[in-house]
N, C-alpha and C positions, 0 to 999 in steps of 0.2 A: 147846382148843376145846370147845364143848360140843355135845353131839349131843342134841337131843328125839328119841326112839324114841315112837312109837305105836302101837298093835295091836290089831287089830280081832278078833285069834281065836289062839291059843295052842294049839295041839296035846298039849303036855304041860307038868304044874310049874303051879305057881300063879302063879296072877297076881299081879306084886309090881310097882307100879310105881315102886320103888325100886331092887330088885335087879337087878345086871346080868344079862341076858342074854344064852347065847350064841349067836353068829348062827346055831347050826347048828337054832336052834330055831324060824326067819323062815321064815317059809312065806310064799308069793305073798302071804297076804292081808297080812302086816306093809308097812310102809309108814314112811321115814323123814323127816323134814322138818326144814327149818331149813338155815343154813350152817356150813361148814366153817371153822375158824380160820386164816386164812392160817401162822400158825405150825407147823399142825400136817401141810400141805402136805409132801411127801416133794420130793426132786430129780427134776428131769426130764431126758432124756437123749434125745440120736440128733438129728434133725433141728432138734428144739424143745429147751432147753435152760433149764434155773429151776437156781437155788439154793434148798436147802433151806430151809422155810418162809419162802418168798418168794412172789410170782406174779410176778413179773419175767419176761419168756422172751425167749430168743436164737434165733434163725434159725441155724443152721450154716451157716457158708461154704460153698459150692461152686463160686465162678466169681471170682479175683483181678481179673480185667479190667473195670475198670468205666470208665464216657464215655460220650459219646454214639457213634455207630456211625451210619454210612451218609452220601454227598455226593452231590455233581454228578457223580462220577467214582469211586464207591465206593459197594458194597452189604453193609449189616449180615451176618454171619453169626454163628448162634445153635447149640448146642450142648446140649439136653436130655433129660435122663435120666428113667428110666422113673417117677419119681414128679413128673415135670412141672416140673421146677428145671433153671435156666438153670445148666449147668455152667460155659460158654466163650463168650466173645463178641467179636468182631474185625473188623473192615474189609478187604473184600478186593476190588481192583480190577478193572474189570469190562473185559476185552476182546473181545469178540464178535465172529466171523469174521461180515461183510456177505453173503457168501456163505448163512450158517447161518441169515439171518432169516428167516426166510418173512413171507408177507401184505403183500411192497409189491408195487407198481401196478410195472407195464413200462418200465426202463428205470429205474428208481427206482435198483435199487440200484447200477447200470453209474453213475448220475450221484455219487450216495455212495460210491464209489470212484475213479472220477475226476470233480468237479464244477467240470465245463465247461459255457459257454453254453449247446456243440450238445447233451451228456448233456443238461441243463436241460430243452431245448426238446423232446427227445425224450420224455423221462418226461410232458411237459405234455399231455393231450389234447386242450384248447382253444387253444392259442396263434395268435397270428397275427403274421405275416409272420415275417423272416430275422436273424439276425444277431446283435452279442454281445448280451451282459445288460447294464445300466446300471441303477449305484446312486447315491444321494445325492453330489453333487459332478461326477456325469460327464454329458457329455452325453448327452440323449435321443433325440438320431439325427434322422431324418425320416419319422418312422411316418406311412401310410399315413393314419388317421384313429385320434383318440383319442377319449374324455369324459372332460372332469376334473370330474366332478361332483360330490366332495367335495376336490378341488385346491385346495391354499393354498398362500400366499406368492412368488404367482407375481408378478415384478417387471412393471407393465406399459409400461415403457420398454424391456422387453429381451426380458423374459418370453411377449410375445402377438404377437400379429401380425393382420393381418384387420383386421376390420371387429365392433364389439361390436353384439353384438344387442339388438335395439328394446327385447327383452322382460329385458334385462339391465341396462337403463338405468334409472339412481334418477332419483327427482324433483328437478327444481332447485326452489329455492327464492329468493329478493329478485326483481331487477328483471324479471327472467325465467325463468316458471316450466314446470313441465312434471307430468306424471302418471307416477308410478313405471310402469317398463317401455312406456313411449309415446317418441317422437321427438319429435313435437307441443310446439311452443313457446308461450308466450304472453308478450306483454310486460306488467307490469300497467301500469295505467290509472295516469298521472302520473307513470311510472317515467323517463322519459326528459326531464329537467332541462335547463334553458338549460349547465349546468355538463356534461351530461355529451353533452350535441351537440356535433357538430363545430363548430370554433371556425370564424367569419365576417371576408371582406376587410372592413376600414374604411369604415365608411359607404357600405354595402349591405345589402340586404336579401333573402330566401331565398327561392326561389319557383322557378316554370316559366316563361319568358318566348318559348316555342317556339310555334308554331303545334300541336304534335302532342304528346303522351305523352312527359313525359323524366324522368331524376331532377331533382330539385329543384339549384337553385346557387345560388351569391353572384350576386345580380343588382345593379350600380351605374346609378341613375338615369342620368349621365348616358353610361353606352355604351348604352342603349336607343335603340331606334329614331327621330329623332324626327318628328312630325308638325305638319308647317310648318303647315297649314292644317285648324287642328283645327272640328269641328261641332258642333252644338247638342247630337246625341245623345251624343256623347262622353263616357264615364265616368270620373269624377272620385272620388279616395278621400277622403275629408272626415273631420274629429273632430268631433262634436256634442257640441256644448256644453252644450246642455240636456240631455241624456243622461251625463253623468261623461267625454264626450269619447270616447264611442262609437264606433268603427269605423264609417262606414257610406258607401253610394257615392252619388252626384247627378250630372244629367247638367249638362255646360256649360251648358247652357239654362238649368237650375234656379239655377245657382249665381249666370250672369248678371239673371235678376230677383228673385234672394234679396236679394244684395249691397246696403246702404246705405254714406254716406258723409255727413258733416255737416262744411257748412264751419266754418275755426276763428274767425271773427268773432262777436260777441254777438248771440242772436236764432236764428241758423241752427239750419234741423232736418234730422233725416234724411230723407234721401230715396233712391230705391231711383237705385241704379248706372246699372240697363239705361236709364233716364229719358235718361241726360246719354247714354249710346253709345246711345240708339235716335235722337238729336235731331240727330246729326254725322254727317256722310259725309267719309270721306279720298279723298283721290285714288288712295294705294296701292289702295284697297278694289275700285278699280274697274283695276287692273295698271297703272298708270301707273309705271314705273321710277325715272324722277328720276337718273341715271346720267350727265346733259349728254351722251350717243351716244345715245341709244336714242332712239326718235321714237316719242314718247310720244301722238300730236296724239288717236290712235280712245281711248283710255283716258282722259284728259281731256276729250274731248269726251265720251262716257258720262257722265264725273263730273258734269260741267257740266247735263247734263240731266237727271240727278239731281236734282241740288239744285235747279234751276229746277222738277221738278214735283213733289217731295215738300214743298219749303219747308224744307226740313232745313237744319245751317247747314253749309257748305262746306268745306274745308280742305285748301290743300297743305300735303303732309308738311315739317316744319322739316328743314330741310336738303337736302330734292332740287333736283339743277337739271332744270328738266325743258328737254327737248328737242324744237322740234314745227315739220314740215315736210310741205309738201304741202298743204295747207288752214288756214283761219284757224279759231281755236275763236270757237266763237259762244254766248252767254246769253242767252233770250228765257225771262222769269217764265213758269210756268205760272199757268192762273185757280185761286183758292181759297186764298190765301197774304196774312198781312200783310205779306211782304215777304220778303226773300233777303240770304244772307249770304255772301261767300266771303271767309275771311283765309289769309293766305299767312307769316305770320310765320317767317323765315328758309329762304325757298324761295324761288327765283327759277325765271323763262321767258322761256327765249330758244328766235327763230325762227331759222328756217338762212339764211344770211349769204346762201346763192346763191338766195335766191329774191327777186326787189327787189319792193318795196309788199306785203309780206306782215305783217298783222296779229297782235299776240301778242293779244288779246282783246274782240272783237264784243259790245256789249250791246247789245243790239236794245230795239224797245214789245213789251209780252207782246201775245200773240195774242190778247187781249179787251179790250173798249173802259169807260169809265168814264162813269158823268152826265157828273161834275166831275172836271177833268185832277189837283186838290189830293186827287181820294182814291186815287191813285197809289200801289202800296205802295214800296217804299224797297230800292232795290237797292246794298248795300255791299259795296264792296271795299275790303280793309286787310290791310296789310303786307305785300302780294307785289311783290319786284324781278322788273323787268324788263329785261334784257340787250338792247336792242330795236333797238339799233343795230351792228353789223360792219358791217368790211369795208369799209367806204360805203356800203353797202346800206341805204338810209331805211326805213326800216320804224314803223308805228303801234305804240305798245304799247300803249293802251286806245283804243278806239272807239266811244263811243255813238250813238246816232242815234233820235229820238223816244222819248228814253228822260224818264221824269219821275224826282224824286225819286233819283236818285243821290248816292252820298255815297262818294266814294274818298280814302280816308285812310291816310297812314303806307305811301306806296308810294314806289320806288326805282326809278328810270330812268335806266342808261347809255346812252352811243350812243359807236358810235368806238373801239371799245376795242383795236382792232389798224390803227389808222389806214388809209390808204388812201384810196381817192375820198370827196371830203366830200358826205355825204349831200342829195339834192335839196330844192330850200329849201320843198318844199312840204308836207315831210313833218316829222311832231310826235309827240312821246314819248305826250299824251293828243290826242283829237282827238274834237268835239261837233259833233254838223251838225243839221241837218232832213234827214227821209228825205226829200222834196217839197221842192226847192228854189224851188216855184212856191206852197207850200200853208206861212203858217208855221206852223199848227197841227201839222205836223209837227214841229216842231223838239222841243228838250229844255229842261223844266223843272225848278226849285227841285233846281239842281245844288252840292255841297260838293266842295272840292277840297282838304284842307288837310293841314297834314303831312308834305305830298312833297317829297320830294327828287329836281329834274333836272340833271344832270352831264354836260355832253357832256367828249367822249373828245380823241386826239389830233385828229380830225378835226369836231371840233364836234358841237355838237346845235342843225339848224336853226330849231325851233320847240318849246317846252316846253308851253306850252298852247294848243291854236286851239280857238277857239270862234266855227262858220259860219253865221250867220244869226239864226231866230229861238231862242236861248239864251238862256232868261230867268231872273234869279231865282239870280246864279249867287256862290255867295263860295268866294273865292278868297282863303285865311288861311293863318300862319306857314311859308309853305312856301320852300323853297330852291332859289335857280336859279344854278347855276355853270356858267361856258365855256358859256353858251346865246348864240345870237344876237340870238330874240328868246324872251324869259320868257313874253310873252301876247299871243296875236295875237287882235283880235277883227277879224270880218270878215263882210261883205254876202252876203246868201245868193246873191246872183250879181250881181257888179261887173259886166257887161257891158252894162247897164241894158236887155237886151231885154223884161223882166217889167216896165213901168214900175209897177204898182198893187203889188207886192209884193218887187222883185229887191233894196229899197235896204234891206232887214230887218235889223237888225244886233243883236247882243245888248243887251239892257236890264236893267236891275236890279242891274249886275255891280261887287260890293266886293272890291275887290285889297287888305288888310288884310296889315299884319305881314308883311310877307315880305323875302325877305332876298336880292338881285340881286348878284350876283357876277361881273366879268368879259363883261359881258354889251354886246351892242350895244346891241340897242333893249330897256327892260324893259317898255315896254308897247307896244303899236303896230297901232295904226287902220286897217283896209282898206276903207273904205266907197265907193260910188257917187260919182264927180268931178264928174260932171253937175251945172249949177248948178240945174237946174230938178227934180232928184230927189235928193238929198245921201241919205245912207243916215241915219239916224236912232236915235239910242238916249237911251233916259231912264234914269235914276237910277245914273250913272255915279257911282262912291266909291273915292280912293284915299288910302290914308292910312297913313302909320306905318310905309311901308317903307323898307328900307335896300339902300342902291343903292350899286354903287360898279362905274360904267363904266368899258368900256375906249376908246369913240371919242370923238375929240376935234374931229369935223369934220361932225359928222353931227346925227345922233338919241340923244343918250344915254339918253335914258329916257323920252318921251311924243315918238310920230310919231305924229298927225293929219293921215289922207288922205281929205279928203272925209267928214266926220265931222260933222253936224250934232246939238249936242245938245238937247234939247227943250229951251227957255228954262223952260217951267213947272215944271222939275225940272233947275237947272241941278248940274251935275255937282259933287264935295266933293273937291277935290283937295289932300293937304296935311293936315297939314306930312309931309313926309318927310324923310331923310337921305339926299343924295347927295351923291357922292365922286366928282368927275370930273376930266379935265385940262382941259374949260376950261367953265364953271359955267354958260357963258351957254347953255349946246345942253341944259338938261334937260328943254325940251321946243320941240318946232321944227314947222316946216309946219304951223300951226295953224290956217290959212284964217280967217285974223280972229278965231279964238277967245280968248274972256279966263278966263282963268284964273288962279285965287289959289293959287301957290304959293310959301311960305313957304323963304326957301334959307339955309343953313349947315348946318355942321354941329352934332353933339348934342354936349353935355359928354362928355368921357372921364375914363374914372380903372384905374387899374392898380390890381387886387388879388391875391392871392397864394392861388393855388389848394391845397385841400388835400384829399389824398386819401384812403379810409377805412380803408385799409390799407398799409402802409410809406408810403414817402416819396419824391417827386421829387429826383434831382438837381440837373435844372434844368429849372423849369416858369414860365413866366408866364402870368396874366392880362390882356385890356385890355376895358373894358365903355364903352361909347356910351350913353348915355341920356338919355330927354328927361322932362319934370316939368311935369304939368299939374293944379293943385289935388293931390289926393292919391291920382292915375294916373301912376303912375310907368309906362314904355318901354323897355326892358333890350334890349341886342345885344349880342353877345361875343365872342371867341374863345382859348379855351384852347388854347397853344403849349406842347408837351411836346419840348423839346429833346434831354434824357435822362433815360432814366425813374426808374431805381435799382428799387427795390425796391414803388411802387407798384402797387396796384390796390383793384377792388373800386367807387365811387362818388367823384366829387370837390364837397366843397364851395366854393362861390363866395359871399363876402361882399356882402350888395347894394351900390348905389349911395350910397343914401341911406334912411334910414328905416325903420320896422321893419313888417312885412306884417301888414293888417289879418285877414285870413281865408286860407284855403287855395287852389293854385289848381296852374295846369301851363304848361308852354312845351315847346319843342321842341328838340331836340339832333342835329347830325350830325356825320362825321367825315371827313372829303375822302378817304381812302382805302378805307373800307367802305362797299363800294356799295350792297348790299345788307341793311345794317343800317340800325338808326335809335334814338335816345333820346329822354330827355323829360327836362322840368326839373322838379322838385317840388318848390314853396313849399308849406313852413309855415305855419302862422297864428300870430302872435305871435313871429314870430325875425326876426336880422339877416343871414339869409344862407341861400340854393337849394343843392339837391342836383340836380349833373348824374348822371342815370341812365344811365351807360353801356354800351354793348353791344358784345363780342368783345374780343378782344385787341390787334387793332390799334390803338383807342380809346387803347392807353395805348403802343404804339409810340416808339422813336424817332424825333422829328419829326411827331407827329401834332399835327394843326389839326381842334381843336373847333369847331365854331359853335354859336350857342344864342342863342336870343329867348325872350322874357318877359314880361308884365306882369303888376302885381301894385298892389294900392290898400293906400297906405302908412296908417298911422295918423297921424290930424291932427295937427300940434301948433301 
């Protein structure tokens, strides 16, 4: 090693800074610097330990035991000597008498030596209530009250009990919502879908149909209540059309003048509904039942005067029988009307059998007078039967009297229908008189009769039309008279010649046209003034083109003239007709010197083969009669339905002869429906009529058609 010495002061000897120095010669003030050689380092001994010129040093052992030291259940022990070296170091287990601890709380250590509940609860200062201790897995007994205020995993199917509180409750959230810690529900707006409503019975619909506050139900139209006689105010649910078929309500009222209706012919417009129902009156409208028991006469009689003073058109309901006793219905026009209507189309009126000479319908003069008797307005009846004779009980079923302008059409008259006493021969299915058998201005003018059908029963029908006095003006067309005795009785307003200036008045003007006599004694027959000095009197006497087939053979088969004087300036058209009699010479008799041109044999016949519009007869025949005048042909017929098979619907009939120049009509009936009736419909340009039939019997077996016609053929 090399030492620098330097010296700031030398006491003795000179100064050599070469020469060595011995340190005895270093006084304070010398001073050495620099380092030592590690080589030249001596050995070091005792605690710290080097090899010579080294600097390496050793620690001297003083403690073999080395490790860590100290646990859960062991405390380090150290072992050091007086220069601060761990000599010994070891673990040594720590048992401590409970007894020897001081600083626990009361009862502390009683429970640290035996640790029980009760020790537990005792050492506790705040505890509350009794009983053991319970840890994870045991039950928690029935404490008195707890908070679990930071409590988890409490199961709440097993775990809770009670009631959770309002302020513990989350919000729901979709269809129905709520406010975190509220009860308070809401449903939102559109949440509740057809899909997710309760599902509805089949064809009904959802509502309250109670008088009062309900839940809502499946309501079905028709268990509702219903309301027979509903009224104008009446609320009605409608879909508007003009609207995208809008929901909305109207009342009956509205609906009934809203309403059009356009017929299907070419030309037709619409026109408002309530027009055609404000113009009819029914007979139900006014409680007429129609039931054949119920005595209908006060509800008919309203009807009647109805329609006499509103001018409305009239109508029995299709299909009632009505029933009417104790008074005759009566028709008097009120003023302010061009005229009156009443049809009956498939309704009939019958009177009660026990009351004898009771009228089924009174047409009286209206209660105001005219200039001229021709501005008369025009009172028609069409298509009502009348049942008008039981029992023998004669009874009227129409009656006019100073009536003008009548026109009765397409009506149906029984008598007799349960046999018994034969009806008195004075009484008739229509009957036309003078009110004033002393005045004939009274009597009835410019009368139509046509269409009808008279039938008497087992006990006959004594009179089909009488017509008493002054009747003027009267045709009498295509109508049917079966089992009558007499078909048309015209008659002196009073045979017993006390009136000599007026009593001999008998109808004038009067054509018996087309009609069809069946079975019948007298078909037309005269009752005038005998007196040779006052003969009853009538002008423009017409009969013509009917078909007769009597039954007497000693008598009057078809013209009795009694005292009958016809005005030679207007002598009477009788002829040609068809009759059918057993002895030809009596078809017309007691004729007090009268000549008349009538024409006798009978018409061509021909057999054609009827065909129906639907299936097919078994067995059916035709037989047509008819007569040929230029090119006016005269059609009478009858359709024989033996067995029907499978027919119905309309039957066609081949004409006679020839082919129809223009369109036209005839008439149709059916010896067993009383109260029905048909027609015949020509074509223009064909060789054969459609019978228009009505009901089911029509096509029966054993039904007997009848039918007349004519029709103007094309020339050839």
């Amino acid at each position: 090693m090399t030492l620098h010495v330097t010296h700031s002061k030398v006491t003795s000897g000179a100064v050599d800074s070469g020469a060595e120095v011995d340190l005895a010669d270093w006084n304070a003030d010398h001073t050495i610097t620099g380092s030592v050689d590690a080589t030249q380092l001596p050995a070091l001994t005792g605690d710290v330990t080097t090899t010579v010129g080294t600097t390496a040093t050793t620690l001297a052992t003083v403690n073999s035991n080395v490790g860590t030291f100290g646990s859960a259940t062991q405390s380090a022990q150290f072992t050091v000597n007086a220069k601060g070296l761990t000599t010994a170091a070891a673990n040594v287990t720590i048992t401590p008498a409970i007894g020897s601890v001081t600083g626990l709380g009361t009862g502390v250590a009683t429970f640290l030596a035996t640790p029980s509940s009760a020790n537990l609860r005792a050492a506790l200062t705040d505890e509350v209530g009794t009983g053991a201790a319970y840890f994870v897995g045991g039950a928690l007994g029935t404490p008195a009250s707890a908070t679990l205020t930071n409590a988890t995993g409490l199961p709440l199917s097993t775990g809770v009990t009670g009631t959770l509180q309002a302020a513990q409750f989350p919000a729901l959230t979709g269809d129905v919502t709520t406010t975190a810690g509220a009860v308070a529900t809401t449903i939102a707006n559109n949440a509740v879908t057809n899909a997710k409503a309760a599902q509805m019975a089949a064809y009904t619909i959802k509502g309250n149909a109670t008088s009062g506050t309900a839940n809502s139900t499946d309501i079905s139209i028709p268990a509702l209540t219903q309301k027979t006689t509903p009224v104008a105010a009446d609320i009605l649910l409608i879909a508007d059309s003009a609207a995208s078929n809008a929901l909305k309500r109207a009342t009956a009222a509205d609906v009934a003048r809203t309403f059009t209706y356009t017929q299907v012919e070419t030309g037709a417009v619409s026109s408002p509904l309530i027009r055609r129902l404000n113009n009819t009156l029914f007979a139900s409208e006014f409680g007429a039942v129609g039931d054949d028991t119920t005595n209908d006469y006060t509800a008919l009689q309203a009807f009647l005067n109805a329609v006499a003073s509103s001018g409305k058109e009239g109508r029995f309901d299709s299909g009632s029988r009505y029933f009417v006793s104790g008074n005759d219905l009566t028709f008097t026009g009120g003023a302010g009307h061009n005229g009156w209507a009443l049809f009956g189309y498939g309704a009939q009126l019958r009177t009660d059998p026990s009351q004898f000479g009771r009228v089924g319908l009174k047409i009286t003069r209206p209660n105001f007078t005219f200039v001229r008797p021709e501005e008369a307005r025009i009172t028609l009846v069409e298509g009502l039967s009348f049942n008008a004779y039981q029992d023998g009980n004669g009874t009227y079923g129409i009656q006019g009297t100073g009536i003008n302008n009548l026109v009765l059409r397409n009506l149906s008259f029984a008598s007799g229908a349960d046999g018994g006493t034969s009806p008195n021969v004075n009484y008739a299915a229509i009957r036309l008189l003078q009110t004033d058998i002393t005045d004939p201005n009274t009597g009835c003018f410019w009368v139509e009769v046509e269409n009808c059908r008279f039938k008497g029963g087992a006990t006959g029908m004594p009179n089909a039309l009488w017509l008493e006095g002054a009747i003027n003006g009267v045709s009498i067309t295509n109508n049917n008279f079966a089992n009558v005795d007499t078909g048309v009785r015209l008659l002196a307003a009073d045979r017993t010649g006390t009136d000599t200036a007026n009593a001999a008045t008998i109808p004038n003007g009067v054509k018996i046209l087309d009609n069809s006599f069946e079975g019948i004694l007298d078909g037309i027959k005269f009752n005038g003034l005998t007196a040779t000095t006052n003969k009853s009197r009538s002008v423009g006497l017409e009969v013509q083109n009917n078909r007769v087939e009597a039954i007497s053979v000693s008598g009057t088969a078809f013209f009795n003239y009694n005292g009958l004087n016809l005005d030679s300036e207007a002598p009477p058209i009788v002829g040609p007709n068809y009759v059918s009699s057993g002895d030809t010479a009596k078809y017309y008799s007691n004729s007090n010197n009268l000549t008349l041109e009538m024409r006798d044999g009978a018409w061509p016949t021909k057999s054609v083969t009827p065909v129906p519009s639907s299936g097919s007869f078994t067995s059916a025949s035709c037989t047509l009669a008819y007569r040929l005048e230029g090119t006016k042909v005269d059609v009478i017929g009858t359709v024989a339905i033996t067995t029907n098979g499978t027919a119905g619907g309309t039957i066609t009939i081949p004409l006679p002869v020839g082919t129809t120049k223009r369109k036209g009509t005839g008439f149709a009936n059916e010896d067993a429906a009383v109260s029905t009736y048909g027609d015949v419909r020509i074509p223009s340009g064909a060789t054969s009529v459609t019978l228009n039939v009505k009901g089911a019997s029509w096509f029966a077996n054993g039904a007997s058609i009848n039918f007349s016609f004519t029709y103007e053929k094309v020339a050839t």
